[in-house]
C-alpha positions as CSV (number, residue, x, y, z in Angstrom):
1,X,-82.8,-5.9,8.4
2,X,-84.6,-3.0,10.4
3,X,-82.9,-0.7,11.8
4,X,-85.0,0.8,15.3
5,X,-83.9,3.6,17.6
6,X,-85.3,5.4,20.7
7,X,-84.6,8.8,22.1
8,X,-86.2,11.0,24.9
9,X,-85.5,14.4,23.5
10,X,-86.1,16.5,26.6
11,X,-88.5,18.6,25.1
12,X,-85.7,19.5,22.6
13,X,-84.0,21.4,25.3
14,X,-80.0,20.0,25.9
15,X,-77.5,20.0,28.5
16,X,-76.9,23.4,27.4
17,X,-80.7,24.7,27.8
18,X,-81.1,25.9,24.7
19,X,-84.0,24.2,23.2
20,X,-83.1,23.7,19.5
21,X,-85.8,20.6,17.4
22,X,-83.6,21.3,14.5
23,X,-80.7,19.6,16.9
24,X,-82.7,16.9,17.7
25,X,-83.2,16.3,13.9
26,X,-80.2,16.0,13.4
27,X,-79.4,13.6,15.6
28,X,-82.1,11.7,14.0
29,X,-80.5,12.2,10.7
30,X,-77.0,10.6,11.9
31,X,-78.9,7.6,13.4
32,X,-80.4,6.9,10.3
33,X,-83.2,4.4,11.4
34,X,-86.8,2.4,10.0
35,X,-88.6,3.6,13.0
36,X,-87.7,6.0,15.5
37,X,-89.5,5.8,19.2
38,X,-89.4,8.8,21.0
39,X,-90.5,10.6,24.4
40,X,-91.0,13.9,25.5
41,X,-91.8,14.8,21.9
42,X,-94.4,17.5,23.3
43,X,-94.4,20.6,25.4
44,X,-95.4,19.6,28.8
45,X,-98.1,22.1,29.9
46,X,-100.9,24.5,27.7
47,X,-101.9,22.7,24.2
48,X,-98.7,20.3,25.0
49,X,-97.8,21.3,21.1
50,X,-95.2,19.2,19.3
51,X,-92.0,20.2,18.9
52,X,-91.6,18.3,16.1
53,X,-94.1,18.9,13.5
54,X,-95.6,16.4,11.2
55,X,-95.3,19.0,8.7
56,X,-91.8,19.7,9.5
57,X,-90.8,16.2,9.7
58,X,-92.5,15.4,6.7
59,X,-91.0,19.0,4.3
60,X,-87.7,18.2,6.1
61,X,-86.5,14.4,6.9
62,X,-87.4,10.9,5.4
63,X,-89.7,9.8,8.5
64,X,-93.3,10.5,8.9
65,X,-94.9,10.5,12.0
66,X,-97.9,7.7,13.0
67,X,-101.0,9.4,13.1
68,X,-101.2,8.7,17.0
69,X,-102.1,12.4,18.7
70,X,-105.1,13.0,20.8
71,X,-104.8,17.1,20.8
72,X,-104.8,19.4,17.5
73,X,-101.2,20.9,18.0
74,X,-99.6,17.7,19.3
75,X,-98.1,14.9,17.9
76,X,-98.0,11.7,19.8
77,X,-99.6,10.3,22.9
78,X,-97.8,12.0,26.7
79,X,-95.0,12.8,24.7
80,X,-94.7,9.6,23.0
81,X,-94.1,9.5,19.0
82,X,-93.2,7.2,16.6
83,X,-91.4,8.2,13.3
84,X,-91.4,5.6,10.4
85,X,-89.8,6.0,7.0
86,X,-92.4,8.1,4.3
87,X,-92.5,4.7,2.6
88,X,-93.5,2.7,5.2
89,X,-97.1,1.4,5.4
90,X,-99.0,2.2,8.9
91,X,-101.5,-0.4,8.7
92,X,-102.5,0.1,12.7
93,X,-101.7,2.3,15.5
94,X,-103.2,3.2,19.1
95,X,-102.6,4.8,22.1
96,X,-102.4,3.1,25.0
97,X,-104.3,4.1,27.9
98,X,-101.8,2.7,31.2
99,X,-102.4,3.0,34.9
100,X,-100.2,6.0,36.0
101,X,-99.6,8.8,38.8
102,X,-98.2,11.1,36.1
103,X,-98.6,12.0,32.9
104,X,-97.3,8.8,31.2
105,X,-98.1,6.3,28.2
106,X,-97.6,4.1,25.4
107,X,-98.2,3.5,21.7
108,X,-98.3,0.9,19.4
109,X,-98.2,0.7,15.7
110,X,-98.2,-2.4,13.4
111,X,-96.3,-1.7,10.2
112,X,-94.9,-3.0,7.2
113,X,-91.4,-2.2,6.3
114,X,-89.5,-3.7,3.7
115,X,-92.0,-6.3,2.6
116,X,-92.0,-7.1,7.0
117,X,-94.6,-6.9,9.4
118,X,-93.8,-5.8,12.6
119,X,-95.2,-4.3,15.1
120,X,-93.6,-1.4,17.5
121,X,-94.2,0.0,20.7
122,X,-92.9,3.3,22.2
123,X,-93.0,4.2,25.8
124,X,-92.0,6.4,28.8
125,X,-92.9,4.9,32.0
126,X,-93.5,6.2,35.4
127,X,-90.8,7.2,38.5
128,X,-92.9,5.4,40.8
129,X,-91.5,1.6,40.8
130,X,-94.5,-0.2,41.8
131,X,-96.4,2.0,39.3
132,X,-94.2,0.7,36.5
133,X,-94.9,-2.8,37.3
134,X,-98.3,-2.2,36.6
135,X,-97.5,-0.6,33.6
136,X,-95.3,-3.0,32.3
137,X,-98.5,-5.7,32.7
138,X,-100.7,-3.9,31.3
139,X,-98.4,-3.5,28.4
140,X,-98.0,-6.5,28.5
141,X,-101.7,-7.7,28.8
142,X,-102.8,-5.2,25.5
143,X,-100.0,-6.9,23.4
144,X,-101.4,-10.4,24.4
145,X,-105.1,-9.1,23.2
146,X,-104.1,-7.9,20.1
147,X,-102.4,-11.4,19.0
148,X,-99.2,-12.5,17.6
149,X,-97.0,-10.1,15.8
150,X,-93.2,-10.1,16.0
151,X,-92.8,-7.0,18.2
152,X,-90.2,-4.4,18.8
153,X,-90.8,-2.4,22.2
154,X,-88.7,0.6,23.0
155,X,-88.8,3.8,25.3
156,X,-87.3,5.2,28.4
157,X,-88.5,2.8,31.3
158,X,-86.7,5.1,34.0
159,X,-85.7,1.6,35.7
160,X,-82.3,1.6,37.2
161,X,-82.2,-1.7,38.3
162,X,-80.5,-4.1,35.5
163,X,-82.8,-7.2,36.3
164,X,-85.8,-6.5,38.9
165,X,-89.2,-4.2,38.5
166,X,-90.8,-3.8,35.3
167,X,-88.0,-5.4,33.6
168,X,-88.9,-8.7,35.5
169,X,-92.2,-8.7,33.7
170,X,-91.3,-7.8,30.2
171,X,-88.0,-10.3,30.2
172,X,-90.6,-12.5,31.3
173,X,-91.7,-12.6,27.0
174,X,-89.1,-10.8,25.5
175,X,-85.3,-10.3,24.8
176,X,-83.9,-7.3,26.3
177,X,-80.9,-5.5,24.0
178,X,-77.4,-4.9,25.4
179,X,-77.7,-1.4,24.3
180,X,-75.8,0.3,27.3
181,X,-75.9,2.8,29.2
182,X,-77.7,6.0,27.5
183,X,-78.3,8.4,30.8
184,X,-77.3,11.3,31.9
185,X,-75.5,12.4,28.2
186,X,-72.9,14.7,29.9
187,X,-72.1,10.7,31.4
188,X,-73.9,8.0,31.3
189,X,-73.9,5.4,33.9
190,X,-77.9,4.8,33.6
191,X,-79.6,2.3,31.5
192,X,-83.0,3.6,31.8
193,X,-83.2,3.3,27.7
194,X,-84.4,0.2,26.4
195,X,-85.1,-2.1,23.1
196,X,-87.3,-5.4,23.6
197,X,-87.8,-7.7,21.0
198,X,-90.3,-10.7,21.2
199,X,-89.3,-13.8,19.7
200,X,-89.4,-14.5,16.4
201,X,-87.0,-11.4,16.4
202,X,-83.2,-11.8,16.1
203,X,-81.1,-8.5,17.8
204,X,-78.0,-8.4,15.0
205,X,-76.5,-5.4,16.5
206,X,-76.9,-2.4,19.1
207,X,-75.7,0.3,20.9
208,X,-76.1,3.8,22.0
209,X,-75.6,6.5,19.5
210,X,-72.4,8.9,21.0
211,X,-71.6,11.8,18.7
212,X,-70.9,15.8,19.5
213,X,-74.7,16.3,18.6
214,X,-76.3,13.7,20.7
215,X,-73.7,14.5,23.5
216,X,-75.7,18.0,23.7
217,X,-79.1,17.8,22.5
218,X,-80.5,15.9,25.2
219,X,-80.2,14.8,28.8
220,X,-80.4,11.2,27.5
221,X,-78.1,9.6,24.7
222,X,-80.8,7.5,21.9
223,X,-80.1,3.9,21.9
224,X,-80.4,1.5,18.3
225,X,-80.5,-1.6,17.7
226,X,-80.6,-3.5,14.0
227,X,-83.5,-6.6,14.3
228,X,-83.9,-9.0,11.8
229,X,-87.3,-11.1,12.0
230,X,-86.1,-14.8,12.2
């Protein structure tokens, strides 16, 4: 069993503006999962610097962060970071480059956990609808090139819509999770948080992490979900 979570931190600021990582960690900590996707893991303008740390993650939780960053003092890919346990094995990972009208992306590691491969994919997709159709394909189209692995996809699609847009293509391949609904975190009515699984991948359990830390640290709530490969 792996346990998988995704969260869009908001740049570590929360409902109440105060930007506090340390809060955000500890949401992390009382989620307790394999591999954590997350968005808006960097500042949004200069050096867009992590707010997370590999360093700090790595002196002060169990994760480690997939060596996935294009720029010295970030940490993922747009904003886009995936956490994995310290003794998990990386055995790929890549950005992906997606068709966009803002400053959006992918990534995508293959990893074995627990004596499991699987492979993970962590996103924030555009506002634009038509735009994340295109995304979603492309997504879509790298996965297919890369070949078979049972796959975990995860991130904040930003599609409101339960069934139609860039949900259309990926249910078109994979299972969707009955998470619920993770935004806004003051209350949520949106499910614009999602976990895909492709087949070969059995969704045991999920939900959307409520507790007095995540109801703050964030505009969104993170979502989990425990997968077992069949």
């Amino acid at each position: 069993m792996i346990k998988v979570a995704s969260y869009n931190i908001h740049k570590a600021v929360g409902i109440d503006r105060i930007r506090s990582p340390e809060r955000i960690l500890a949401v992390l900590e009382e989620i307790d999962a394999d591999v954590v996707a997350l968005q808006e893991a960097d500042r949004r303008f200069g050096q867009r610097a992590a707010l997370l740390s590999a360093r700090h993650i790595a002196d002060h939780s169990p994760w480690k962060i997939v060596p996935l960053s294009a720029r010295p003092l970030s940490s993922g890919w747009h904003g886009n970071v995936i956490l994995v346990r310290k003794d998990a094995e990386i055995l790929f990972c890549e950005a992906l480059h997606l068709p966009t009208l803002e400053p959006r992306g992918a990534v995508m590691s293959d990893l074995r956990i627990g004596g499991e491969r699987i492979r993970v994919v962590g996103m924030h997709l555009d506002l634009s609808g038509l735009m994340r159709r295109r995304q979603a394909v492309a997504i879509m189209a790298h996965l297919a090139r890369r070949g078979s692995m049972p796959t975990v996809m995860m991130g904040d699609l930003n599609e409101w819509s339960r069934q139609s847009g860039c949900l259309r293509e990926f249910s078109s391949h994979f299972h969707i999770a009955a998470t619920g609904p993770s935004f806004h975190a003051r209350r949520p009515v949106g499910r614009l948080d999602r976990i895909m699984v492709s087949p070969g991948i059995d969704v045991v359990d999920c939900g959307v992490h409520v507790s007095d830390e995540s109801r703050v640290a964030s505009d969104h709530l993170p979502i989990w979900a425990r997968v077992r490969p069949a």
